[in-house]
C-alpha angles and dihedrals in degrees: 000000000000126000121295132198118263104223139017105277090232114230104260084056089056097048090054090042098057092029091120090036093115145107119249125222121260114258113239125195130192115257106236095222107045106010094229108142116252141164107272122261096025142104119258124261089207104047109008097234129140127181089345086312128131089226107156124021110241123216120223133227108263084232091056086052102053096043083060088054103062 
């Protein structure tokens, strides 16, 4: 049997404990060419685009596509 604690942690020790035991929140960056928010140092979702660069071809929405038709 492994070694077990000799008395209860009491709550306000656990709470300090645990007190940086949490997630951070993603940092998001504005993409240069369209604005749109995205992690840094990665290409974006929306345009494709890195560093200026046509890097992915995005595809559009189909109702993007047929507003541009009429």
């Amino acid at each position: 049997m492994g070694p077990l604690p000799k008395r209860k942690f009491s709550a306000g020790r656990t709470h300090r404990r645990r007190a940086h035991d949490f997630l951070t929140p993603t940092a998001l960056a504005a993409c240069p060419t369209c604005g749109k928010p995205k992690p840094p140092h990665i290409v974006c979702p929306s345009c494709g685009e890195y560093r200026g660069k046509a890097v992915v071809s995005v595809a559009r929405p189909e109702a993007e596509e047929s507003d541009e038709k009429k």
